[in-house]
C-alpha positions, 0 to 999 in steps of 0.5 A, a space after each residue: 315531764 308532768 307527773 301527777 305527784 299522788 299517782 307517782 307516789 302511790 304507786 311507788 307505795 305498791 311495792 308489791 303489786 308493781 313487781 308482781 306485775 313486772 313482766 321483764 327489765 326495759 332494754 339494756 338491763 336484762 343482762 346476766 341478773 345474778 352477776 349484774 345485780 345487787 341485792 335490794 337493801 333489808 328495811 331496818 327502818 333506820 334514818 337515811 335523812 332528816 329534813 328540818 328534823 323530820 326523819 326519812 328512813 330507809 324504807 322510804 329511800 327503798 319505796 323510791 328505789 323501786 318507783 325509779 326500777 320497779 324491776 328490781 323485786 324480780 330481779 333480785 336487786 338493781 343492776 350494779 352499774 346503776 345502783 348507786 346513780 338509782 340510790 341517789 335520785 331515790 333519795 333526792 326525790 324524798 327529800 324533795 317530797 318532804 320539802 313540799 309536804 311541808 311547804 304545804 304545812 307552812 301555807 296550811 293546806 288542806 284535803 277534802 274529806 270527798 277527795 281523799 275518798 275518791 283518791 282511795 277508791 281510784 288506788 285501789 283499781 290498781 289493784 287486780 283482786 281484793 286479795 292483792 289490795 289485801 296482801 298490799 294493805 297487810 305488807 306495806 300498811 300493817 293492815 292500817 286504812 288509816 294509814 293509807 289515808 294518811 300517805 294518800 293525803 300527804 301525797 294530794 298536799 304535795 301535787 296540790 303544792 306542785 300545782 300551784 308552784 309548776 304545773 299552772 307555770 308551765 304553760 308555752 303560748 303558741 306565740 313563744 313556739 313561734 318567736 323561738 322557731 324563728 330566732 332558731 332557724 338552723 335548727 329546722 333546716 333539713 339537709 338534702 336527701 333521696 328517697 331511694 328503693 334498692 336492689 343490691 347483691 353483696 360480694 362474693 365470698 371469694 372475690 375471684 374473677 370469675 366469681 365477680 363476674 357471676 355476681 355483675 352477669 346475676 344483677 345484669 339479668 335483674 336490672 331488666 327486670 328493674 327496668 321494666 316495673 312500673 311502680 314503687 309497689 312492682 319495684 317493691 316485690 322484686 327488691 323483696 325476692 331478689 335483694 340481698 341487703 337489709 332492706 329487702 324486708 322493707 320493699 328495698 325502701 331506704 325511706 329519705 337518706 341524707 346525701 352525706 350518708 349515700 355512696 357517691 356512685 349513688 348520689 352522682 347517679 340521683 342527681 342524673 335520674 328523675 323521680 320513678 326512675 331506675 337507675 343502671 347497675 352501679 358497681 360499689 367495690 365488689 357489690 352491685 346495687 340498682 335503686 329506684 329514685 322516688 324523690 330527691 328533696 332539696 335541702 329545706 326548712 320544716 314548716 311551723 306547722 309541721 314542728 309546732 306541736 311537737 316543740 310546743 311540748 318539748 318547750 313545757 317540758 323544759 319549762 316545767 323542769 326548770 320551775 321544778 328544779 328552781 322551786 327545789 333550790 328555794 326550798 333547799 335553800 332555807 332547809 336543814 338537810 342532813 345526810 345519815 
């Protein structure tokens, strides 16, 4: 995806105000911190890298560790399982910015003096008081304005570079989205489905006799009611009093469901209905279930004009990752990187 390179690195250069912010780990990483997670590495400053005899240091791979999991202060560390796949990209990525900054040396490049400043006055909204600036300015410049200054401009070199090799390559003309949905076609086929509301009664606990035979009399007396609605809203507010699956919260709407993925009583029974329709009590096993038909939709191919936006995007997407990942290779190609 593009990404603006001097806002992606400094903010990864706020360390401090990123954690603070933080509020809790994305999904699948908020699991037993203190057995889950190792300690975030002492900066000493010693070299991880060098590039064409530029040294990067372990502060720089631990400012990259925390842009990719800005949770991690927070958290005491970064999750176990990920640590080590988060080290390596962390340190991919600042070799891969060392490589750009010099490229951008080699074309010598340079920065306004205006656009540096307004760079610096836009970093420094991110900041929610003068106090935090001040405390980010004294942890991680050693209170040096100069300093910033000087990442700041390093970082508009790289995004300038970038510009010219990725961003202003990216583009996907309306006529390449067509010319790839038409030579893809299986791929926007939609298979058949049924737009279905339920109403269904789970198994008994004990599947006696005549516990099933309670269960049948129950929805028998609420297929009456079925029947009787006259609308998705009245078939709706029956489902959500009287249901007792999952989608009862939901006005017992399944939304479109594939025919492959409905219980064959329900689909033989679709294919008999209308839309609106209501159908009889069909038995699944020991379970009940009466559905309303809003729709049967007949295996189809989404129009151009549906996908178009959406694969237009994921088009440059893709484009812009491969340029990026070709403008890396040849960079790499001609470097002398060496791995401490």
């Amino acid at each position: 995806m593009r990404c603006k390179l001097s806002v992606c690195i400094m903010l990864g250069m706020a360390l401090s105000a990123v954690a603070q912010v933080a509020s809790h780990a994305p999904s699948g990483m908020g699991t037993s911190p203190a057995a889950a997670q190792v300690p975030a590495p002492q900066i000493t400053g010693k070299p991880v890298a060098r590039v064409n005899g530029a040294v990067l240091t372990d502060h720089d791979l631990l400012r990259e560790m925390f842009t990719i999991f800005p949770y991690a202060k927070q958290h005491n560390g970064f999750p176990k399982a990920q640590e080590a796949s988060i080290r390596q990209g962390a340190l991919e990525m600042i070799i891969f910015e060392e490589l750009v900054y010099q490229e951008a040396g080699r074309r010598k490049l340079a920065i306004s003096a205006a656009r540096l400043n307004t760079a610096e006055a836009d970093f420094r909204k991110q900041f929610h008081s003068p106090d935090e600036y001040t405390q980010y300015m004294q942890e991680e410049m050693g209170g040096s304005r100069e300093l910033l200054r000087k990442q700041m401009q390093r970082s508009l070199l790289i995004e300038q570079v970038l510009k010219a090799e990725v961003e202003d390559k990216d583009v996907v003309t309306l006529a390449e989205v067509r010319a790839y949905y038409d030579k893809n076609p299986a791929r926007f086929e939609r298979a058949e489905s049924f737009n279905i509301q339920s109403i269904s009664f789970l198994p008994p606990q004990k599947a006696t006799p005549d516990a099933i035979a309670a269960n049948r009399k129950r929805a028998e007396d609420v297929l009456r009611q079925a029947k009787a609605t006259k609308s998705y809203q009245d078939f709706g507010l029956l489902a959500e009093k009287l249901s007792e699956d999952d989608f009862h919260v939901n006005m017992g709407d399944h939304k479109a469901v594939g025919r492959d993925k409905l219980p064959p009583q329900i689909v033989r029974a679709a294919l008999a209905m209308q839309a609106e329709q209501v159908s009889g009590l069909i038995q699944i096993d020991n379970a009940f279930t009466i559905f309303r038909l809003n729709a049967h939709n007949p295996p189809s191919k989404q129009p151009f004009s549906e996908v178009r936006a959406d694969l237009r995007t994921e088009m440059q997407k893709s484009k812009y990752e491969k340029l990026r990942s070709g403008f890396a290779k040849q960079l790499r190609a001609k470097a002398k990187i060496e791995i401490v």
